[in-house]
DSSP file (Angstrom, degrees, kcal/mol; ACC not computed):
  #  RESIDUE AA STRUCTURE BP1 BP2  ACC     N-H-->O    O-->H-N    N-H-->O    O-->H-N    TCO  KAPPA ALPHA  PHI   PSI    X-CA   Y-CA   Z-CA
    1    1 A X              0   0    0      0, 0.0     2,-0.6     0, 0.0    69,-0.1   0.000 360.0 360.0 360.0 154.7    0.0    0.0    0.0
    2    2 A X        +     0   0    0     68,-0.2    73,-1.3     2,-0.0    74,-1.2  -0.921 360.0 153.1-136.5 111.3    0.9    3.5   -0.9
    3    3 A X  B     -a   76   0A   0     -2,-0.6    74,-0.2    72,-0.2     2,-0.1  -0.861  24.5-153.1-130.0 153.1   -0.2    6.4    1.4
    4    4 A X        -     0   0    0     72,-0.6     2,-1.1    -2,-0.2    -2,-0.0  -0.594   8.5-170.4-111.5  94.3    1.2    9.7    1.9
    5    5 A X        -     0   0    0      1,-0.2     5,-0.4    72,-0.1    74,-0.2  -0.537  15.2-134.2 -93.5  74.1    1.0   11.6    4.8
    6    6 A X    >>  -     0   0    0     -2,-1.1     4,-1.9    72,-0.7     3,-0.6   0.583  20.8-113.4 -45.3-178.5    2.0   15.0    5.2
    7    7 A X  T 34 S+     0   0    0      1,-0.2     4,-0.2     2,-0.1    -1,-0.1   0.912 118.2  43.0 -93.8   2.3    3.7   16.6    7.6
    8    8 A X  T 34 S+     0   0    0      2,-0.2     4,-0.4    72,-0.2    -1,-0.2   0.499 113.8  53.0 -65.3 -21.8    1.1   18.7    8.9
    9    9 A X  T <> S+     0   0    0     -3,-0.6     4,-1.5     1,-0.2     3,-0.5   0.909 113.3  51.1 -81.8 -34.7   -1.4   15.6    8.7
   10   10 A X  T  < S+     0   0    0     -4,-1.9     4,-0.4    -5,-0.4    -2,-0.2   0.634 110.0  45.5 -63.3 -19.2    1.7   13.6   11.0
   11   11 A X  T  > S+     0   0    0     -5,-0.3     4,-0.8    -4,-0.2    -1,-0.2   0.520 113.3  45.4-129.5   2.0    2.0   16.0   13.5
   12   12 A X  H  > S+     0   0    0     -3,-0.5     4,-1.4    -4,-0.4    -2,-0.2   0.686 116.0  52.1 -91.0 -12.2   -2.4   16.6   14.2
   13   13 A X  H  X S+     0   0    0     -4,-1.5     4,-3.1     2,-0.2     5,-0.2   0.901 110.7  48.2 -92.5 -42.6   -2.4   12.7   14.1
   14   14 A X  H  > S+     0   0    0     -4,-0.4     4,-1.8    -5,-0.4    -1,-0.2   0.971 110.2  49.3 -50.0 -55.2    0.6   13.0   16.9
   15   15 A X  H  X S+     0   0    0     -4,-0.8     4,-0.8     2,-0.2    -2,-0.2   0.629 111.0  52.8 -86.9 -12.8   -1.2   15.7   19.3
   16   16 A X  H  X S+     0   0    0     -4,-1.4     4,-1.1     2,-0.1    -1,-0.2   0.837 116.2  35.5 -58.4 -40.3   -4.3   13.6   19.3
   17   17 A X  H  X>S+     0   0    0     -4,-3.1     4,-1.8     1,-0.1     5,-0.8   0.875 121.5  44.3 -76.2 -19.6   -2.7   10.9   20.3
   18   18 A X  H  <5S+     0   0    0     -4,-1.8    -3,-0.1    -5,-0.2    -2,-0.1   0.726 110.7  57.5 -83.9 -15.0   -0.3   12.6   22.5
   19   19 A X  H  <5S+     0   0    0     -4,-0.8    -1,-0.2     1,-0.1    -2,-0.1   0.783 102.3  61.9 -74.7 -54.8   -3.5   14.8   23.8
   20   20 A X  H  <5S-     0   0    0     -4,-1.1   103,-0.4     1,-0.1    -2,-0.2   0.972 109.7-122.7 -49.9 -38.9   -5.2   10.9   24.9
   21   21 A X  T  <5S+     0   0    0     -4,-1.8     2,-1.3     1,-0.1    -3,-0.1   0.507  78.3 114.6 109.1   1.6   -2.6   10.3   27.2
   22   22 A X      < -     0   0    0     -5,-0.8     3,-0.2     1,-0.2    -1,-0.1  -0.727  45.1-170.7-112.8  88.7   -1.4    7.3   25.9
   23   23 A X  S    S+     0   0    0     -2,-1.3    -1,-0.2     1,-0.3    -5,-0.0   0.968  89.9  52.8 -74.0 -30.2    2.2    7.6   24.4
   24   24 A X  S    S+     0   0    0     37,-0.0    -1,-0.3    -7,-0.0    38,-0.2   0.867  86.6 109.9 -51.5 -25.5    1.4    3.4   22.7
   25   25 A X        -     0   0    0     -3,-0.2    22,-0.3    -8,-0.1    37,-0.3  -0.077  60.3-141.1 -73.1 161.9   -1.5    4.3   21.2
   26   26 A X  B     -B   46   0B   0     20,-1.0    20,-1.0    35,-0.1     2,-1.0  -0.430  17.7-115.9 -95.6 160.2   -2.2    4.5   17.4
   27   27 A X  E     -c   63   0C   0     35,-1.9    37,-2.3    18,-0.3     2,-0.5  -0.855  25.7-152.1 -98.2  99.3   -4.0    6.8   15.3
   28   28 A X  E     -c   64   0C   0     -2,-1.0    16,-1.1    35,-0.2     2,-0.5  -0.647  11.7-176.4 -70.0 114.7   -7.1    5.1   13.3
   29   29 A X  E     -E   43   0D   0     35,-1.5     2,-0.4    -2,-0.5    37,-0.3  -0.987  17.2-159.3-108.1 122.0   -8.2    6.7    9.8
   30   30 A X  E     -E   42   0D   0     12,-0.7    12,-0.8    -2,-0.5     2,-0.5  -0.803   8.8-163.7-101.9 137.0  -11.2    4.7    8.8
   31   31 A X  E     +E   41   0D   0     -2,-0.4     2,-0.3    10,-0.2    10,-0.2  -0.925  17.2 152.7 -79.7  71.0  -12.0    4.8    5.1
   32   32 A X  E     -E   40   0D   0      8,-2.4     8,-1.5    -2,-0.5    37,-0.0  -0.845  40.8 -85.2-136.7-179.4  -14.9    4.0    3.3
   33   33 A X        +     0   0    0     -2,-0.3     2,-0.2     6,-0.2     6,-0.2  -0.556  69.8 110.5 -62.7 137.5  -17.4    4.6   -0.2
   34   34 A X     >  +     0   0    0      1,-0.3     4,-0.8     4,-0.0    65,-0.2  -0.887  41.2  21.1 179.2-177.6  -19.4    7.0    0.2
   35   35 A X  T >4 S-     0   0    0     -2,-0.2     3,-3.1     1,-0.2    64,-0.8   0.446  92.6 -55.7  68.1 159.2  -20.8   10.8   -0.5
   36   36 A X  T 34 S+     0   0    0      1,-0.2    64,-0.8    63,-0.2    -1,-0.2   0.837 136.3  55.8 -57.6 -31.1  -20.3   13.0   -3.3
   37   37 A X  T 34 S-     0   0    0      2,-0.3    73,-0.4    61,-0.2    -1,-0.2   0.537 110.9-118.2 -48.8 -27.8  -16.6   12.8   -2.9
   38   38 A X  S << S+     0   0    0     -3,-3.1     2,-0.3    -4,-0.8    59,-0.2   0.271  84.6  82.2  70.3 -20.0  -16.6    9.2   -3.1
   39   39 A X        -     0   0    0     -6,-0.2     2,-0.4    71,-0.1    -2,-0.3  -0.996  58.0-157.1-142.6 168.0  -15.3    8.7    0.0
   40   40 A X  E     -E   32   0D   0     -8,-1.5    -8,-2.4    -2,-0.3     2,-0.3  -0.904  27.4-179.1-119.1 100.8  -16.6    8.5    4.0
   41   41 A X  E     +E   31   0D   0     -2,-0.4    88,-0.5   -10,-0.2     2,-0.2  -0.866  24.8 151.9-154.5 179.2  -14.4    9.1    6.8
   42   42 A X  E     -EF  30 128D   0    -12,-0.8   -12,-0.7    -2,-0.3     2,-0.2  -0.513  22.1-147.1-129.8-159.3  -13.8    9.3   10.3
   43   43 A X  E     -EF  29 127D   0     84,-0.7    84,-0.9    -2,-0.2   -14,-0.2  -0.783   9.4-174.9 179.5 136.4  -10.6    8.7   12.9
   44   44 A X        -     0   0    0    -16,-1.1     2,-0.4    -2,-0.2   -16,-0.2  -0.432  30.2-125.4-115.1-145.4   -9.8    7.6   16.1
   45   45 A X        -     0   0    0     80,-0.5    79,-0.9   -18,-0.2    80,-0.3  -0.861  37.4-175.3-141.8 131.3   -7.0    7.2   18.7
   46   46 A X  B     -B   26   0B   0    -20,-1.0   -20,-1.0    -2,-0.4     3,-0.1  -0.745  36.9-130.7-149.4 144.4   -7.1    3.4   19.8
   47   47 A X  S    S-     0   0    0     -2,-0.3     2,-0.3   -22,-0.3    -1,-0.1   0.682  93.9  -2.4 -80.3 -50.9   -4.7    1.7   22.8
   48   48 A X  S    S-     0   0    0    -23,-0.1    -1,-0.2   -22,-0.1   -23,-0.1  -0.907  84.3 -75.8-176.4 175.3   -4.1   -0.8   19.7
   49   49 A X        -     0   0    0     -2,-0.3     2,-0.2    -3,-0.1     6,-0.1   0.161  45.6-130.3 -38.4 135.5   -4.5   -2.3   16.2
   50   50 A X    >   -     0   0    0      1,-0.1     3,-0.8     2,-0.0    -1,-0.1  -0.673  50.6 -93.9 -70.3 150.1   -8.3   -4.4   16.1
   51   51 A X  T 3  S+     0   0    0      1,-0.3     2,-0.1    -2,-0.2    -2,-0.1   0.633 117.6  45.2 -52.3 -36.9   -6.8   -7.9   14.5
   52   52 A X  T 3  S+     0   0    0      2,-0.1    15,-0.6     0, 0.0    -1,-0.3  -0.310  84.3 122.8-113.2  72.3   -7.2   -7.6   10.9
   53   53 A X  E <   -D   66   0C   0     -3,-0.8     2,-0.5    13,-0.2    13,-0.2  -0.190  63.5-129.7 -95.2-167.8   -6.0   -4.3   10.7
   54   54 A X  E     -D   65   0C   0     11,-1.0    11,-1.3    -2,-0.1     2,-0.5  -0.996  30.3-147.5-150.4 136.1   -3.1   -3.4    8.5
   55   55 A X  E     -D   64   0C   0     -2,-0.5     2,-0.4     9,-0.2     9,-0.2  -0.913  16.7-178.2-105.9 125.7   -0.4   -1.2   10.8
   56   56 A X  E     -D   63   0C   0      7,-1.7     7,-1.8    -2,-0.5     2,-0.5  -0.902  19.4-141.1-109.8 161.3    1.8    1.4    9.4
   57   57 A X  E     -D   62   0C   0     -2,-0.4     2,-0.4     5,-0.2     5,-0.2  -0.951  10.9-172.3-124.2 134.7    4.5    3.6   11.0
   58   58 A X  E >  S-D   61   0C   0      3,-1.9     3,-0.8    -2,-0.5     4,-0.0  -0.921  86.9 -31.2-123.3  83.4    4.7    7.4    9.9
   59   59 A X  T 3  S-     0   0    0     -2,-0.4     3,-0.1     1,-0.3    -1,-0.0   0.873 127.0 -49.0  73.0  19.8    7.9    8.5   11.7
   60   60 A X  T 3  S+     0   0    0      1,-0.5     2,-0.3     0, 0.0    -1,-0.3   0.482 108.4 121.2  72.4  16.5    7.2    6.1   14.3
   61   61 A X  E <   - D   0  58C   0     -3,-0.8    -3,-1.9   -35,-0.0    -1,-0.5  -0.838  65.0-121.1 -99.1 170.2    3.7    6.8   15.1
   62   62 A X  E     - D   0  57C   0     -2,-0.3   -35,-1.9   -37,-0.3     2,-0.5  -0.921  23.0-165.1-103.7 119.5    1.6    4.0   14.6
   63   63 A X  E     -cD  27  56C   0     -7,-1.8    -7,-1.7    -2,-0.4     2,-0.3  -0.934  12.2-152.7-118.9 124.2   -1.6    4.3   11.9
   64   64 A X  E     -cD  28  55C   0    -37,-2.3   -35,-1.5    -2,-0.5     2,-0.3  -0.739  20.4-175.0 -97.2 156.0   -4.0    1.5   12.4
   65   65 A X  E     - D   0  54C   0    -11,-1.3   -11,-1.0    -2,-0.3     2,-0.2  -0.954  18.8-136.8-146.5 128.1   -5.8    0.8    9.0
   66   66 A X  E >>  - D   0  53C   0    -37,-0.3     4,-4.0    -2,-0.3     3,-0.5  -0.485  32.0-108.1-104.2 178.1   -8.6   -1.4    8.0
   67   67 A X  H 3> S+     0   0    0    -15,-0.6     4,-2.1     1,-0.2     5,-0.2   0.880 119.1  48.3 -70.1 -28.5   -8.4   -3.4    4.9
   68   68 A X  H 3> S+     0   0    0      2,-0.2     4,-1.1     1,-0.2    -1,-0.2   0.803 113.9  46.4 -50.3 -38.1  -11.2   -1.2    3.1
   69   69 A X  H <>>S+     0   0    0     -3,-0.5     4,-3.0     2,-0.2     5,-0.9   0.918 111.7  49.2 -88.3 -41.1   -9.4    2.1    4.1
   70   70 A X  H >X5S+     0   0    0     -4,-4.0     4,-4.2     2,-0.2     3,-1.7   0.931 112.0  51.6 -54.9 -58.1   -5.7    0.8    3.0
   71   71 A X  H 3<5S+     0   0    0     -4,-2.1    -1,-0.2     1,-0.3    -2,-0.2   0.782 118.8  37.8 -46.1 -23.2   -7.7   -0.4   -0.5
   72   72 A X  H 3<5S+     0   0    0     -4,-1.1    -1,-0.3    -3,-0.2    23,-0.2   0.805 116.1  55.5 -82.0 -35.7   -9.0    3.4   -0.6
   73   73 A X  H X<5S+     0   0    0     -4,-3.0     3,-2.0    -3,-1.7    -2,-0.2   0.878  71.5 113.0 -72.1 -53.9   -5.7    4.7    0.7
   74   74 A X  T 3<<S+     0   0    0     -4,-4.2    21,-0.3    -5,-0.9   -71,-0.2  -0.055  92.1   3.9 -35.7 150.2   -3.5    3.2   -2.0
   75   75 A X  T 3  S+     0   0    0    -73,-1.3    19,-0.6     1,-0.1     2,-0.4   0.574 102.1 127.8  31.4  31.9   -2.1    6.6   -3.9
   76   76 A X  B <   -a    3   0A   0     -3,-2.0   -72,-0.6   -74,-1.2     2,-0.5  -0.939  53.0-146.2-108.3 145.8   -3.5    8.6   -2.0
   77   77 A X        -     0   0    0     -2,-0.4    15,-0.3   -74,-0.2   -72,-0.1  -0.823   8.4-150.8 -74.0  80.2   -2.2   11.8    0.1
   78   78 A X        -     0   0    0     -2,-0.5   -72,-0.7    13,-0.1    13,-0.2  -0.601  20.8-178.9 -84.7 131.6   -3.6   12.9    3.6
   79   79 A X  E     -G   90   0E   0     11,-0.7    11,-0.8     9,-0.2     2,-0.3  -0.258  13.9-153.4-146.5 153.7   -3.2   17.0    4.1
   80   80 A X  E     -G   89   0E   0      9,-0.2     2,-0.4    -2,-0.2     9,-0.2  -0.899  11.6-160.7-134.6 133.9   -4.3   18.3    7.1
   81   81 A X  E     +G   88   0E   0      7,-3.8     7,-1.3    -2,-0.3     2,-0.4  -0.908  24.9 169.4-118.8 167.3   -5.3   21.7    6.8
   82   82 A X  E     +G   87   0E   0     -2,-0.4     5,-0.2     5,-0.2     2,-0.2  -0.841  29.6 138.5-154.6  95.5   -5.7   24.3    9.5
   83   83 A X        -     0   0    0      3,-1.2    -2,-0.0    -2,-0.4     0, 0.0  -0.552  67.5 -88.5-133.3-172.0   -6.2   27.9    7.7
   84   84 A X  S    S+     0   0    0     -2,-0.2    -1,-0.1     1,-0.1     0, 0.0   0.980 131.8  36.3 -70.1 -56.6   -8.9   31.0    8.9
   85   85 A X  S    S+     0   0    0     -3,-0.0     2,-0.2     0, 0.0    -1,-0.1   0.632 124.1  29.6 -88.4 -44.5  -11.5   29.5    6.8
   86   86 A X        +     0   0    0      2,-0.0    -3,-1.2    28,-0.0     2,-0.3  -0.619  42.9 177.6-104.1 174.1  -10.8   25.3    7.2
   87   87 A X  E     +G   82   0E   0     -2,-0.2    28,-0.3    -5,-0.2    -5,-0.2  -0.808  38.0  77.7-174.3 154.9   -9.4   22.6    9.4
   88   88 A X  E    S-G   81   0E   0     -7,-1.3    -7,-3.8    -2,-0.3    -9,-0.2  -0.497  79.2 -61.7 123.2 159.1   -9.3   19.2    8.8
   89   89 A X  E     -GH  80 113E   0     24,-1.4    24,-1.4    -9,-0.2     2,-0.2  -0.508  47.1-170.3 -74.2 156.7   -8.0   16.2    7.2
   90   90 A X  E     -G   79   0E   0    -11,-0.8   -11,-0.7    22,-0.2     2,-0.4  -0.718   9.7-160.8-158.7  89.1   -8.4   16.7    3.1
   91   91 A X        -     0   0    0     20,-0.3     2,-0.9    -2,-0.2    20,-0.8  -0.640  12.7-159.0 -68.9 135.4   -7.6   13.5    1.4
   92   92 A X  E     +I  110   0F   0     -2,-0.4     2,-0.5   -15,-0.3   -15,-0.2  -0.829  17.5 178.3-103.1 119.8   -6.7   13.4   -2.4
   93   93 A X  E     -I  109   0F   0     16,-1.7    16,-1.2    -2,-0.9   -17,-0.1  -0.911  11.5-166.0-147.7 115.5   -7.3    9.5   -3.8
   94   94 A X  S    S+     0   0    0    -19,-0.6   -19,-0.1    -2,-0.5    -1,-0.1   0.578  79.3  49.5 -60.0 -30.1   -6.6    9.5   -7.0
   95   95 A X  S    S+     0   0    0    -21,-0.3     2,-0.2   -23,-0.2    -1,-0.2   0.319  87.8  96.4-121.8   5.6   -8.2    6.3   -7.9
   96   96 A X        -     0   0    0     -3,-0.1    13,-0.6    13,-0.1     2,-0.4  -0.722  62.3-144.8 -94.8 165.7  -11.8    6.8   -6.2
   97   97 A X        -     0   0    0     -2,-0.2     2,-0.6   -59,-0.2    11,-0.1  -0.971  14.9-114.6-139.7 137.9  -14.4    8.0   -8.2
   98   98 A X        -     0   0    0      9,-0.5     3,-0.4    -2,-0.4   -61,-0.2  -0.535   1.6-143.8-109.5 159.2  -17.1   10.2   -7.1
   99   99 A X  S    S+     0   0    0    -64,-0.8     2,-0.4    -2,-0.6   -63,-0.2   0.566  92.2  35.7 -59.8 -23.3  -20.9    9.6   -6.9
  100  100 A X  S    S+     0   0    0    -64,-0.8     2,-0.3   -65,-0.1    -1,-0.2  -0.779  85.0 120.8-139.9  80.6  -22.5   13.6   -8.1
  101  101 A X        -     0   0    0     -2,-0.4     5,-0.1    -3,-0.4     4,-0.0  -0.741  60.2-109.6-101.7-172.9  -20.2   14.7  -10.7
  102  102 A X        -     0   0    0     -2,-0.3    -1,-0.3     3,-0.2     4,-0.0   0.123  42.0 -74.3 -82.2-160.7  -21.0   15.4  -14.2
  103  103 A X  S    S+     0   0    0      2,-0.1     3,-0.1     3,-0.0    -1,-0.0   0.548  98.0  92.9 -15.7 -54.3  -20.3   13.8  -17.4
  104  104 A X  S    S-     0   0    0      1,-0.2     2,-0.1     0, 0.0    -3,-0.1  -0.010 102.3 -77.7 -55.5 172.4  -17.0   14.7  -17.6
  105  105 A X        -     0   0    0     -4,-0.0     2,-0.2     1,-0.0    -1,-0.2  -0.373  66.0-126.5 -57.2 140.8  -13.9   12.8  -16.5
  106  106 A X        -     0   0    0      1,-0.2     3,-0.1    -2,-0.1    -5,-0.1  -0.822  20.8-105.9-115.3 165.7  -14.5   13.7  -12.7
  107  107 A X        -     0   0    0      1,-0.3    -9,-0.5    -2,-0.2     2,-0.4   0.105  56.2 -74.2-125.6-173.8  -11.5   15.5  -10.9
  108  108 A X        -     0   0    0      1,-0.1    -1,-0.3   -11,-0.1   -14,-0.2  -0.736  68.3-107.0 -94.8 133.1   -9.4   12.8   -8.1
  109  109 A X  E     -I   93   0F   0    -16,-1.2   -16,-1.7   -13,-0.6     2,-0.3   0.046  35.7-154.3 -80.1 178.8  -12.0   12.8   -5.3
  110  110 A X  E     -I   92   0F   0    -73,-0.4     2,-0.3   -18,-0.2   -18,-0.2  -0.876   6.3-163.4 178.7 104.3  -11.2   14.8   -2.1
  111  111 A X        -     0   0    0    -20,-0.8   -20,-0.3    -2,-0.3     2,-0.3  -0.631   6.4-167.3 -83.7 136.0  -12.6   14.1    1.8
  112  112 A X        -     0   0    0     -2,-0.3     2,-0.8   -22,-0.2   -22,-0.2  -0.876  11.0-154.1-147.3 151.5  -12.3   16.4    4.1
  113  113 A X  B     -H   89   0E   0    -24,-1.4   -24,-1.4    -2,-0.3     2,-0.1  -0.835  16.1-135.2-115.0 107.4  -12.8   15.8    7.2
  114  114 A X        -     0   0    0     15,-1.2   -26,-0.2    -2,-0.8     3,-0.1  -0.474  17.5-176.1 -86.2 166.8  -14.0   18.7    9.4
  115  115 A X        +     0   0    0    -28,-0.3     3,-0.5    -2,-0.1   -27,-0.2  -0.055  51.7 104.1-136.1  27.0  -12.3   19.3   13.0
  116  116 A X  S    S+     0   0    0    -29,-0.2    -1,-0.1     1,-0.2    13,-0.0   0.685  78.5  45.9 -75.4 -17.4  -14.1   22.0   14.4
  117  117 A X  S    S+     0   0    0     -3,-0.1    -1,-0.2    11,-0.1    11,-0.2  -0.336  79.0 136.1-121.5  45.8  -16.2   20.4   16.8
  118  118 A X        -     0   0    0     -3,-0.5     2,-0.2     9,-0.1    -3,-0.0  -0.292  32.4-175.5 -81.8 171.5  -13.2   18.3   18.1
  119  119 A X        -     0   0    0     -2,-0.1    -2,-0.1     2,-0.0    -3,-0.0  -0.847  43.1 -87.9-163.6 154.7  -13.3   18.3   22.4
  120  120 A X        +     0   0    0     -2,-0.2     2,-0.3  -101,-0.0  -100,-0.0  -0.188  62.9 175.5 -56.3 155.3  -10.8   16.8   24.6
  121  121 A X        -     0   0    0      4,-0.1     2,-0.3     6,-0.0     3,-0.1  -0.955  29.5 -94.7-170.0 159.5  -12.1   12.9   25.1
  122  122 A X        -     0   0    0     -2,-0.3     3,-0.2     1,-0.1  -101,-0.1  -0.569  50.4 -80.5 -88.9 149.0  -10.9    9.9   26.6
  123  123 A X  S    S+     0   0    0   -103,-0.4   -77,-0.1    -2,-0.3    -1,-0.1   0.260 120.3  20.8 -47.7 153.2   -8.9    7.3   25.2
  124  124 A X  S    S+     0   0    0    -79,-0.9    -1,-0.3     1,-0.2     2,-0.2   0.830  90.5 118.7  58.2  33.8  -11.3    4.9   23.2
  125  125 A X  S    S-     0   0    0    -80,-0.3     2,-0.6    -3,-0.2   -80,-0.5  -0.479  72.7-112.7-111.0 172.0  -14.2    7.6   22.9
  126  126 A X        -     0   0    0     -2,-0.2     2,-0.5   -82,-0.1   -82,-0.2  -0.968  25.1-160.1-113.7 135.9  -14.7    8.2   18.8
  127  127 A X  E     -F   43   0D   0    -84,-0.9   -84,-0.7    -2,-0.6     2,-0.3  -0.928  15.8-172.9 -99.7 144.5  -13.7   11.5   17.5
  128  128 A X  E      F   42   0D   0     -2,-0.5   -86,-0.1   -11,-0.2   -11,-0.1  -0.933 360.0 360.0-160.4 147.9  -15.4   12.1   14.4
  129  129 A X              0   0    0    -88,-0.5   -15,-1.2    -2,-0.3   -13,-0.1   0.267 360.0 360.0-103.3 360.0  -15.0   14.9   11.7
């Protein structure tokens, strides 16, 4: 699998976990079809991997992945942005195709994931965007 993570997406995925309290735990980005975008997602911060997960290490943090979100993941880049106007994770996957476009060739689909209504929470709680 082929993900990229930037480093602004590496270092909110760090102070969430590092925010839980939990210096093992991983960061989960769940994946799935869905929406005009073509893709659905959410994220948590998990004590560790559920069994058939697929694990990757970003600079040594840990990113738990399930097999749906790595098959959505492959070539794709996760951005985080944090500007006046946005926040949030903004994944670029090239190779999803989205559900309300036109006619045309439709552009490489694009999540984002907002993080405005984030609150402190305790480990194993769901944050979701």
């Amino acid at each position: 699998m082929n993900v990229t993570f930037t480093p602004k997406a590496e270092a909110f995925m760090r102070r969430m976990v590092r925010m839980a309290g939990a210096g093992t735990a991983g960061f989960r980005l769940e994946v799935s079809p869905g929406g005009c975008s073509g893709l659905a997602a959410r994220f948590d911060v998990e004590t560790e991997p559920k069994p058939t997960d697929s694990v990757i290490e970003v600079s040594r943090l840990r990113v738990f992945l399930s097999r749906e979100s790595c098959r959505l993941l492959d070539g794709a880049t996760v951005h985080f942005l944090d500007t006046r106007t946005e926040s949030g994770f903004s994944i670029i996957a090239p190779n999803a195709t989205a559900s309300c476009s036109s006619a045309a060739a439709p552009p490489p689909a694009v999540v984002t994931i907002d993080v405005r209504s984030i609150r402190h929470i305790g480990l194993g709680e769901s944050i979701r965007g």
